[in-house]
Every structure is written in structure tokens, then in C-alpha cells.
N, CA and C atoms as an extended XYZ file, in Angstrom:
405
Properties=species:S:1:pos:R:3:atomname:S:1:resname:S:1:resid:I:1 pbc="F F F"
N      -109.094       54.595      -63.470 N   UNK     1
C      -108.438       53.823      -62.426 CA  UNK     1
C      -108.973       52.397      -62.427 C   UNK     1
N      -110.190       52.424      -62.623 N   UNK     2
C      -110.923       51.066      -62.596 CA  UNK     2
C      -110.194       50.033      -63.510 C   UNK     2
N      -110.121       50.309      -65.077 N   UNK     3
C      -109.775       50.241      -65.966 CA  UNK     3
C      -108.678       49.784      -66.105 C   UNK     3
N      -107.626       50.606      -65.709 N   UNK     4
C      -106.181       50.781      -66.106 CA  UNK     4
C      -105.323       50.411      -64.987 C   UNK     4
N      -105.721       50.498      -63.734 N   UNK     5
C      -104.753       51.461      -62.269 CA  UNK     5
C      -103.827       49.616      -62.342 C   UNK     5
N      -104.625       48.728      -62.342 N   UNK     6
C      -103.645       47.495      -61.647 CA  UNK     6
C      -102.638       47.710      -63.163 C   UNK     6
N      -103.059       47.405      -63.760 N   UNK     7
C      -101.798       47.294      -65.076 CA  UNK     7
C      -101.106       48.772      -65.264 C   UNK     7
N      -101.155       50.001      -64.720 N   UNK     8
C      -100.248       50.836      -64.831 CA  UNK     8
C       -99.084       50.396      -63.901 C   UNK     8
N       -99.815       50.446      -62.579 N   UNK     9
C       -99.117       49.655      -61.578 CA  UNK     9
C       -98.131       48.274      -62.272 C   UNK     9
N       -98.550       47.374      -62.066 N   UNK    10
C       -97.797       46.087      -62.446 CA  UNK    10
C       -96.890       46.369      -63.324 C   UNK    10
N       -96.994       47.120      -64.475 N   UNK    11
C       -96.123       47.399      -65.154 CA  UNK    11
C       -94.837       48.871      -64.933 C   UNK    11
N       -95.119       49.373      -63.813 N   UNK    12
C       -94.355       50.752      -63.334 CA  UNK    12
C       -94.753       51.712      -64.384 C   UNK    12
N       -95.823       51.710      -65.191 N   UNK    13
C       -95.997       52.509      -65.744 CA  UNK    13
C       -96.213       54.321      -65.155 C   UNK    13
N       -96.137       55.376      -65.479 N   UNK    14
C       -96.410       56.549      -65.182 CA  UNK    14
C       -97.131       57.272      -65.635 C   UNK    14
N       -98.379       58.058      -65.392 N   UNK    15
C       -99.076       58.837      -65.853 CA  UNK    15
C       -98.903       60.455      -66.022 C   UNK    15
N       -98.339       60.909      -67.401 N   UNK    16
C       -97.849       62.772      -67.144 CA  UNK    16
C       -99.353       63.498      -67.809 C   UNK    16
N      -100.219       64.406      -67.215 N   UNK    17
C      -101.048       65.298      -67.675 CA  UNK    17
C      -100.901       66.792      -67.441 C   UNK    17
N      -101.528       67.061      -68.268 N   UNK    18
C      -101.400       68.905      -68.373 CA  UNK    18
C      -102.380       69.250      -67.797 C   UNK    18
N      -103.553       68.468      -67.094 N   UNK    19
C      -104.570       68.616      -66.447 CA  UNK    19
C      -104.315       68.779      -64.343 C   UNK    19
N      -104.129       69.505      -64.258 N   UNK    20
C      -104.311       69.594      -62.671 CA  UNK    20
C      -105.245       68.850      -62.343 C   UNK    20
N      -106.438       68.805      -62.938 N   UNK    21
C      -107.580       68.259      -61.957 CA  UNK    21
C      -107.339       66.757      -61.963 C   UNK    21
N      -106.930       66.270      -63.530 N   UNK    22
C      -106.411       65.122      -63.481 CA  UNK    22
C      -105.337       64.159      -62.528 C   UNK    22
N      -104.685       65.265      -62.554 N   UNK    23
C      -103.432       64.796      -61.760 CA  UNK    23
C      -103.432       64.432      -60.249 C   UNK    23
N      -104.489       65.608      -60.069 N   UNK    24
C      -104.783       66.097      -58.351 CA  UNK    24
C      -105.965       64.398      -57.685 C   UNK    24
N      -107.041       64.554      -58.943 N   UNK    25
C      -107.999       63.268      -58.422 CA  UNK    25
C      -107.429       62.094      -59.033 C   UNK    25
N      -106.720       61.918      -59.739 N   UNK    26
C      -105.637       60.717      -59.471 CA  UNK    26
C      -105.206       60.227      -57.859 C   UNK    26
N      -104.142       61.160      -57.991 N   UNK    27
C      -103.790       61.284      -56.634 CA  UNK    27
C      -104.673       60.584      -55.211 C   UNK    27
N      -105.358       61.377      -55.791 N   UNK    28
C      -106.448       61.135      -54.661 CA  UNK    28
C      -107.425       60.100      -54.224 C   UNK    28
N      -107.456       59.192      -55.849 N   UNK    29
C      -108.495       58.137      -55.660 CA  UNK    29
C      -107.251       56.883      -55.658 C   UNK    29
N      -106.258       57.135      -55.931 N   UNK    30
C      -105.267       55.976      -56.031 CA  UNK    30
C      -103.728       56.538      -56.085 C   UNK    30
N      -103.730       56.488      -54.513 N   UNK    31
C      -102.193       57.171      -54.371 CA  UNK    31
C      -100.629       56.288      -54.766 C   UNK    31
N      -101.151       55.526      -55.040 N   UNK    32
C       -99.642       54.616      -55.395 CA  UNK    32
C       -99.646       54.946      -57.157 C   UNK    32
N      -100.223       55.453      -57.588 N   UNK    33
C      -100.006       55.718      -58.867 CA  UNK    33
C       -99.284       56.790      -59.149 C   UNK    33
N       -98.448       56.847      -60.107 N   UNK    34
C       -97.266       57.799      -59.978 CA  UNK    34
C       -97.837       58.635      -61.279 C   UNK    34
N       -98.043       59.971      -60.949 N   UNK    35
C       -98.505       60.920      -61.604 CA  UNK    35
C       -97.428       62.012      -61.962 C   UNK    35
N       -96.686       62.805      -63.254 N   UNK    36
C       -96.310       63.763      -63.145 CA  UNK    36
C       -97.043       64.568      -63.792 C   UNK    36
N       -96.307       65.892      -63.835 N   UNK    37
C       -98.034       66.814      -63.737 CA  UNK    37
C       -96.806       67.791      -65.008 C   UNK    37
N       -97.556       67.552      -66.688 N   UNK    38
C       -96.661       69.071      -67.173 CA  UNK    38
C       -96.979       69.997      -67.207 C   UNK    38
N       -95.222       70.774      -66.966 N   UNK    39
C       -95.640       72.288      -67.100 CA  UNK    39
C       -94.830       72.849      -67.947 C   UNK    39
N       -95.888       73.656      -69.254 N   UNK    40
C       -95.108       74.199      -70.372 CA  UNK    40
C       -93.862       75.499      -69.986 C   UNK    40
N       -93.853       76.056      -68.684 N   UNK    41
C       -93.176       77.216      -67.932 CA  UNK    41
C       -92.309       76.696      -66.896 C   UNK    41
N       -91.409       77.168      -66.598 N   UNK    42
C       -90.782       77.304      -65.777 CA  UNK    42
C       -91.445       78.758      -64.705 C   UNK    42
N       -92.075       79.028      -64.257 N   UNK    43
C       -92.505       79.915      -63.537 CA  UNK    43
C       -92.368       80.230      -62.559 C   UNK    43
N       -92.310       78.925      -61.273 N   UNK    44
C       -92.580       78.612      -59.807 CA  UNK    44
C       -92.269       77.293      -59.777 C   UNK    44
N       -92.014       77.153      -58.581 N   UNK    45
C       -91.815       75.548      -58.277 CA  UNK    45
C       -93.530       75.038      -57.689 C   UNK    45
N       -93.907       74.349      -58.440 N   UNK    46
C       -95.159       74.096      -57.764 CA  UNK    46
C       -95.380       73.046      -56.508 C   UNK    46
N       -95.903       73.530      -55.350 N   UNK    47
C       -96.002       72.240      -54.883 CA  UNK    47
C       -97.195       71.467      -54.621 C   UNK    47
N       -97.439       70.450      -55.129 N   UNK    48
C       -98.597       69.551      -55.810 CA  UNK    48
C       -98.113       68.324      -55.247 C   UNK    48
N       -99.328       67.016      -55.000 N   UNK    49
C       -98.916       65.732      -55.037 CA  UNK    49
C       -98.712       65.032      -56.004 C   UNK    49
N       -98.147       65.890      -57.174 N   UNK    50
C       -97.846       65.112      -58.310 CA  UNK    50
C       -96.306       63.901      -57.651 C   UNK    50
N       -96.678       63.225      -58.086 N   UNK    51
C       -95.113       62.330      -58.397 CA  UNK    51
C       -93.904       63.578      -58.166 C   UNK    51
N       -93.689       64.468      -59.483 N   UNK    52
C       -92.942       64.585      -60.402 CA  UNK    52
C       -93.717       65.285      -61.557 C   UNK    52
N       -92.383       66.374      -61.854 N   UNK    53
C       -92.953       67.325      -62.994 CA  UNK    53
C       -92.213       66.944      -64.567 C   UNK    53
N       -92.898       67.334      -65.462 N   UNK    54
C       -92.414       66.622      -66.745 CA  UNK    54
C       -92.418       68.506      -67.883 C   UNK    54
N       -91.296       69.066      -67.856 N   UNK    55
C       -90.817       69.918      -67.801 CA  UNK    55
C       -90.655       70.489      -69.413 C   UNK    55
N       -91.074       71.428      -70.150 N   UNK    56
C       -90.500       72.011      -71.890 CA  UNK    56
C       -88.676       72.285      -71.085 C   UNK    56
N       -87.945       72.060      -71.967 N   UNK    57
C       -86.938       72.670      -71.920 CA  UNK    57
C       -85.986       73.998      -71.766 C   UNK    57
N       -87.056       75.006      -72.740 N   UNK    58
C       -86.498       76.064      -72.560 CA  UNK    58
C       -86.497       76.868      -71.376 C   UNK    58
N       -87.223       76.409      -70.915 N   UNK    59
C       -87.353       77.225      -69.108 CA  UNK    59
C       -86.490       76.427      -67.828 C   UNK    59
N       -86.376       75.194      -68.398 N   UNK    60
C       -85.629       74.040      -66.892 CA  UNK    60
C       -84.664       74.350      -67.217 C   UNK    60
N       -84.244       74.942      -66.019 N   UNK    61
C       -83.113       75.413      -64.985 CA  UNK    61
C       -82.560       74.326      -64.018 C   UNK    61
N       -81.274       74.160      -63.205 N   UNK    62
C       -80.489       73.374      -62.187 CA  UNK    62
C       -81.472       73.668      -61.174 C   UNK    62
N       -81.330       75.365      -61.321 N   UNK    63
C       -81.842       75.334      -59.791 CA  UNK    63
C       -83.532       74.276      -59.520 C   UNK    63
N       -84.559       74.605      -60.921 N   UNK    64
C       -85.355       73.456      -60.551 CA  UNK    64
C       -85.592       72.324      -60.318 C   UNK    64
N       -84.631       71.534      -61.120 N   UNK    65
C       -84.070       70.198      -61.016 CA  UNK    65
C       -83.485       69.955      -59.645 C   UNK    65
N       -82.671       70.960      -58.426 N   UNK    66
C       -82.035       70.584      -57.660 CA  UNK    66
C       -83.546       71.097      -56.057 C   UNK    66
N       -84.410       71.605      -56.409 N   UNK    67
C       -85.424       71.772      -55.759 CA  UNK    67
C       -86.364       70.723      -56.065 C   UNK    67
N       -86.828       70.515      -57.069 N   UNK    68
C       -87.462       69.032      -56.701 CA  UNK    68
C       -86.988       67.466      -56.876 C   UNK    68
N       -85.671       67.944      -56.581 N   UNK    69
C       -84.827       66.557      -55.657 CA  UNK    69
C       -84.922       66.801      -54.241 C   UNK    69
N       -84.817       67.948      -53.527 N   UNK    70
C       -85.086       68.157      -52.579 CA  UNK    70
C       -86.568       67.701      -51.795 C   UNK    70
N       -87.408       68.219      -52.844 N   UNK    71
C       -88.633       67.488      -52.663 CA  UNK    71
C       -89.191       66.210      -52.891 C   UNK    71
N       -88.013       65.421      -53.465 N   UNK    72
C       -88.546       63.981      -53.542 CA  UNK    72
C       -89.481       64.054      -54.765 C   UNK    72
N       -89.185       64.674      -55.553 N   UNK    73
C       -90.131       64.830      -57.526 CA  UNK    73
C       -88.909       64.516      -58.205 C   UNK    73
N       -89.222       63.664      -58.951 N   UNK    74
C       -88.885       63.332      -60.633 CA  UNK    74
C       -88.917       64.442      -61.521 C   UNK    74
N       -88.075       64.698      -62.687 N   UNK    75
C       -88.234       65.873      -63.888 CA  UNK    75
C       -87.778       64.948      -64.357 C   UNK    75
N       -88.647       65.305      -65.694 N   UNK    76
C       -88.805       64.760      -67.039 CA  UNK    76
C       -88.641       66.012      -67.584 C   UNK    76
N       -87.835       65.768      -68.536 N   UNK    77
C       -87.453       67.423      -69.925 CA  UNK    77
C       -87.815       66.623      -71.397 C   UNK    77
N       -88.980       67.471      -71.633 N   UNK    78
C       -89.306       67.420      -72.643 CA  UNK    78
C       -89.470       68.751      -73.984 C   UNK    78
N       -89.279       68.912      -74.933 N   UNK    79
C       -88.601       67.712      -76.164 CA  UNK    79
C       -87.309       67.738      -76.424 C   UNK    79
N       -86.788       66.950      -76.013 N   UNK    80
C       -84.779       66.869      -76.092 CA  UNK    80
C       -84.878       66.008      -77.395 C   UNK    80
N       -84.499       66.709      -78.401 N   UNK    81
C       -84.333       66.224      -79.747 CA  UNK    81
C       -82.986       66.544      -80.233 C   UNK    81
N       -81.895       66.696      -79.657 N   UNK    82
C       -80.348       67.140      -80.360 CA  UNK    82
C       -79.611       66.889      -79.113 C   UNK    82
N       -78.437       66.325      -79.155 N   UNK    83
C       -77.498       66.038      -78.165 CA  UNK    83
C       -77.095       66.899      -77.080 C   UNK    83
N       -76.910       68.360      -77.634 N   UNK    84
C       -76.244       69.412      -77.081 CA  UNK    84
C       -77.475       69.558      -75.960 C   UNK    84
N       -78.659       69.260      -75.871 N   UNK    85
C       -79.882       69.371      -75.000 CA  UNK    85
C       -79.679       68.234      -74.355 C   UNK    85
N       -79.309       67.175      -75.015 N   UNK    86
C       -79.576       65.611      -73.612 CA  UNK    86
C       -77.990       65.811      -72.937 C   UNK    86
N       -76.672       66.385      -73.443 N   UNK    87
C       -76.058       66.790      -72.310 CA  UNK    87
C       -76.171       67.750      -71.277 C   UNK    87
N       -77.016       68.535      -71.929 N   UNK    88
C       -77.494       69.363      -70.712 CA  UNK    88
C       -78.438       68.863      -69.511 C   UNK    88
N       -79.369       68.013      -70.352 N   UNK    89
C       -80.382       67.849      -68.930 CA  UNK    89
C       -79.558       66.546      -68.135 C   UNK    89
N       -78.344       65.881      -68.842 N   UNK    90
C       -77.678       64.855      -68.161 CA  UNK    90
C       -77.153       65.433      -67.134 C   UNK    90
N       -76.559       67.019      -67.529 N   UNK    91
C       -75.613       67.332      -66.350 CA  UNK    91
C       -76.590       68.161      -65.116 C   UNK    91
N       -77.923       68.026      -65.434 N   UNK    92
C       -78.299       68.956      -64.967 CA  UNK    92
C       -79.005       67.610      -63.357 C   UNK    92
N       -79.332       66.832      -64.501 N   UNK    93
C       -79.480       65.297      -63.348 CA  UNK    93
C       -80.944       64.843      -63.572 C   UNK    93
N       -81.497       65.825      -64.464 N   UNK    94
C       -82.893       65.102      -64.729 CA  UNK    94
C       -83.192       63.548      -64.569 C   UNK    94
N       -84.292       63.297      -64.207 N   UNK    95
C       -84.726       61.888      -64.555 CA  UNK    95
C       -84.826       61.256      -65.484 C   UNK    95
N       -85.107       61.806      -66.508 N   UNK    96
C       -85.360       61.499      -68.090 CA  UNK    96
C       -85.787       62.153      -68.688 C   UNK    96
N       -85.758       61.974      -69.992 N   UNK    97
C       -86.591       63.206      -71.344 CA  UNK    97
C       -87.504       62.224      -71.876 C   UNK    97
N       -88.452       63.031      -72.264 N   UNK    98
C       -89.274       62.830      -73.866 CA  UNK    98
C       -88.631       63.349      -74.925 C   UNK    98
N       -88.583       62.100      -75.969 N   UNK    99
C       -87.893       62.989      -77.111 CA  UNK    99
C       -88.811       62.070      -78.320 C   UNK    99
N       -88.034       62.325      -79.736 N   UNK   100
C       -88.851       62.420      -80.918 CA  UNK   100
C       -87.601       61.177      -81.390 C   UNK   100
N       -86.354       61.356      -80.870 N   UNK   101
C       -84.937       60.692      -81.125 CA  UNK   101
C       -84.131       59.873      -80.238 C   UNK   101
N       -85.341       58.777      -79.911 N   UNK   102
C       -84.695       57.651      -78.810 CA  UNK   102
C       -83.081       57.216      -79.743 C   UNK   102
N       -83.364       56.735      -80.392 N   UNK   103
C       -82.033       56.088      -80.925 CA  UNK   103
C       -80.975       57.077      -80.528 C   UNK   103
N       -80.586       58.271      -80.995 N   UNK   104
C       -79.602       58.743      -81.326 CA  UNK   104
C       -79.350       59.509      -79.710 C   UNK   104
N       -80.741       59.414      -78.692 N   UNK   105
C       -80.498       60.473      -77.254 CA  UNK   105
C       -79.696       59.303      -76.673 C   UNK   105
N       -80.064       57.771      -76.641 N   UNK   106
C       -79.932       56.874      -75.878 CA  UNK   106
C       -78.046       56.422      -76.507 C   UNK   106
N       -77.854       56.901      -77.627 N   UNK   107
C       -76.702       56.596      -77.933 CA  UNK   107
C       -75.917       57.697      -77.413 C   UNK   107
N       -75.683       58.877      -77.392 N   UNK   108
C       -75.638       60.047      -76.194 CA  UNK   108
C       -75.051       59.870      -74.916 C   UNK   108
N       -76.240       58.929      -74.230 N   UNK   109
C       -76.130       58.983      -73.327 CA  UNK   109
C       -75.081       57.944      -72.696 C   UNK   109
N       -75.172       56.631      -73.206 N   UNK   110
C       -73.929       55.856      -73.631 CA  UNK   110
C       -72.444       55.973      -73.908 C   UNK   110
N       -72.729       57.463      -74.841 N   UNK   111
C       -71.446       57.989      -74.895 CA  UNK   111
C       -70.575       58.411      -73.301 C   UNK   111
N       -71.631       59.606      -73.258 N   UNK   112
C       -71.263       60.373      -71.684 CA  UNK   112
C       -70.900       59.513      -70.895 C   UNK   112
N       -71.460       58.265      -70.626 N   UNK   113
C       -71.237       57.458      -69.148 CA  UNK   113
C       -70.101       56.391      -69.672 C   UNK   113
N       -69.944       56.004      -70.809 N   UNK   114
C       -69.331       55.269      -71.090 CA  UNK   114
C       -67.201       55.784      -71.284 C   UNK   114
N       -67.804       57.031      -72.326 N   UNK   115
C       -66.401       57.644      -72.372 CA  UNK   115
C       -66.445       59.362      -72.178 C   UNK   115
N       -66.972       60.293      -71.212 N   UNK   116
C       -66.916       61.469      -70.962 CA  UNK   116
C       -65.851       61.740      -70.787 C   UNK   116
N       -65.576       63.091      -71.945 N   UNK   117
C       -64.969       63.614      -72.283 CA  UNK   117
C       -64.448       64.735      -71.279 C   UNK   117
N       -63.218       65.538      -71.289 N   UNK   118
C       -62.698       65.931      -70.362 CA  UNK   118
C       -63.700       67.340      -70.002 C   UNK   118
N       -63.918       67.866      -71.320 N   UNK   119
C       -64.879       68.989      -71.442 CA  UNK   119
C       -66.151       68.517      -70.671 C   UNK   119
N       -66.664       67.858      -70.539 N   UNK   120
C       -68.133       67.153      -70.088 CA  UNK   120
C       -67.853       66.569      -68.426 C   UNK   120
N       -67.105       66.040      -68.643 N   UNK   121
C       -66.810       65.941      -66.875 CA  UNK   121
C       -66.444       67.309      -66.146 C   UNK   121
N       -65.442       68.530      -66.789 N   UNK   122
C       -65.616       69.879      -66.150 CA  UNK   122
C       -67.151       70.533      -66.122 C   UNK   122
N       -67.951       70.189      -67.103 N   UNK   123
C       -69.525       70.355      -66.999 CA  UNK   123
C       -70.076       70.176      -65.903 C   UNK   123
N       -69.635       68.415      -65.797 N   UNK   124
C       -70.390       68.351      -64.813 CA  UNK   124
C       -70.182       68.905      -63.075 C   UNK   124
N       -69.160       68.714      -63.038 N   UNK   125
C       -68.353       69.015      -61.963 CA  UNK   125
C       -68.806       70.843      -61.577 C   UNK   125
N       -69.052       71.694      -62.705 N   UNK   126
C       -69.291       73.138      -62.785 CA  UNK   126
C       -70.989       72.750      -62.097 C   UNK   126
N       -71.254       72.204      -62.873 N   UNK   127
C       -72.696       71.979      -62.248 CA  UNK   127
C       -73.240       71.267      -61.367 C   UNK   127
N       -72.294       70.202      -60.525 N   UNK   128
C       -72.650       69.876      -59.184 CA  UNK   128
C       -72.162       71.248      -58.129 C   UNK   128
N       -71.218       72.207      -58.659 N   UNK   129
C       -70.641       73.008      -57.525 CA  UNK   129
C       -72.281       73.902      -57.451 C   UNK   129
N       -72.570       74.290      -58.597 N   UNK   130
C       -73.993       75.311      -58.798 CA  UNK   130
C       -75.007       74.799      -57.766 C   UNK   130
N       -75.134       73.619      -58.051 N   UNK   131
C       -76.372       72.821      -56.979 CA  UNK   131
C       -76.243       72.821      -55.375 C   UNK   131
N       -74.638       72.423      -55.049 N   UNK   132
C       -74.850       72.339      -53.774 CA  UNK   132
C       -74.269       73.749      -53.409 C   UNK   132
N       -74.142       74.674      -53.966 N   UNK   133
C       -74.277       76.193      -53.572 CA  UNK   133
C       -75.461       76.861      -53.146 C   UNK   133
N       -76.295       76.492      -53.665 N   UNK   134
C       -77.966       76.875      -53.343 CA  UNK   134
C       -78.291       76.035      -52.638 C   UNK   134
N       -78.206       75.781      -51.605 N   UNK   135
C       -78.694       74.555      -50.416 CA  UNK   135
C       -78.674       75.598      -49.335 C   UNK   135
């Protein structure tokens, strides 16, 4: 914090660890720092003062994504390396991914918002009804 905290800050930078303790005395010694906390499982919804959880893919689900919007957390899906995955976590509403394939996710995503396709807008539309069903 000493070190780093003003220039994470100044720059909106974000800090993601796999460390709880990390995450937790972050938190704690410098609360304006935005911490997400990963978790290789989908297991539980945790509730932590992380920021925001930074999520493996094969386990993130809507319903988690639409629970920690509820809670005011960020998801990050990580590793979205193939399209058919960054339309999913698009429709799903994630915050963003980690991936291995900025070029080709960010061109993707360009696509979707730019010219979504009729198939991809019934996506989405299927998957806003899913979200505000579980409320």
C-alpha cells in the first residue's frame, strides 16, 4: 500500500488475488482500493469486502452474475479465449474478462454492440427474462 496504493488509485487500477488474507487486509488498511477476490469455483456466493469477484468460467452462472449485481460486486470471467464464451459472458452482463485474445474478444464485442444479430439479441432478451425471474 505504501508503495503502490496512490498510483493504483490515480490510475483506477484494480487489484484481483486468490489470497483472502490479501484481499481482506487490503481492504482493511486502504478501503478505496478496489480489490476483487478469485474464485476458481463457482460454489457459493461469497460475501466478502472484496470489490468484486474475478470468476473461471466453467462454473459462472446468470444466476451469479445477477446476485452480485445485487450486491454491488463486479465479475470478471476468466479465461474467455473463443467468441462463443465472450458472447456468453456478454449476455450474461459480466463486467469484463481476462483473456489470452484481446484482439479478436474486443473485436467480438464490437461486433455484438455494433451489429447483433437476430439470434444474439433473442439471447439476450432469453437471458434478461432468466435474471429478473429470480428476484
Amino acid at each position: 500500500i505504501d508503495r503502490y496504493g496512490a498510483t493504483l488509485l490515480a490510475h483506477h487500477d484494480q487489484v484481483h488475488t486468490l489470497s483472502f488474507k490479501v484481499m481482506r487486509d487490503l481492504k482493511r488498511l486502504d478501503q478505496k482500493q478496489f480489490v476483487s477476490y478469485i474464485l476458481p469455483y463457482n460454489l457459493t456466493f461469497p460475501h466478502t469486502v472484496a470489490n468484486g469477484y474475478t470468476m473461471e468460467v466453467t462454473t459462472l452462472n446468470d444466476q451469479f452474475v445477477d446476485k452480485a449485481d445485487r450486491n454491488h460486486k463486479t465479475v470478471y470471467a476468466w479465461d474467455i479465449d473463443n467468441t462463443d464464451q465472450m458472447d456468453q459472458m456478454m449476455f450474461m452482463g459480466v463486467t469484463g474478462v481476462v483473456t489470452d485474445n484481446l484482439t479478436e474478444m474486443r473485436q467480438e464485442v464490437k461486433s455484438n454492440t455494433d451489429h447483433p444479430s437476430y439470434a444474439k439479441l433473442l439471447l439476450t432478451f432469453m437471458n434478461e427474462l432468466s435474471l429478473t425471474s429470480n428476484e
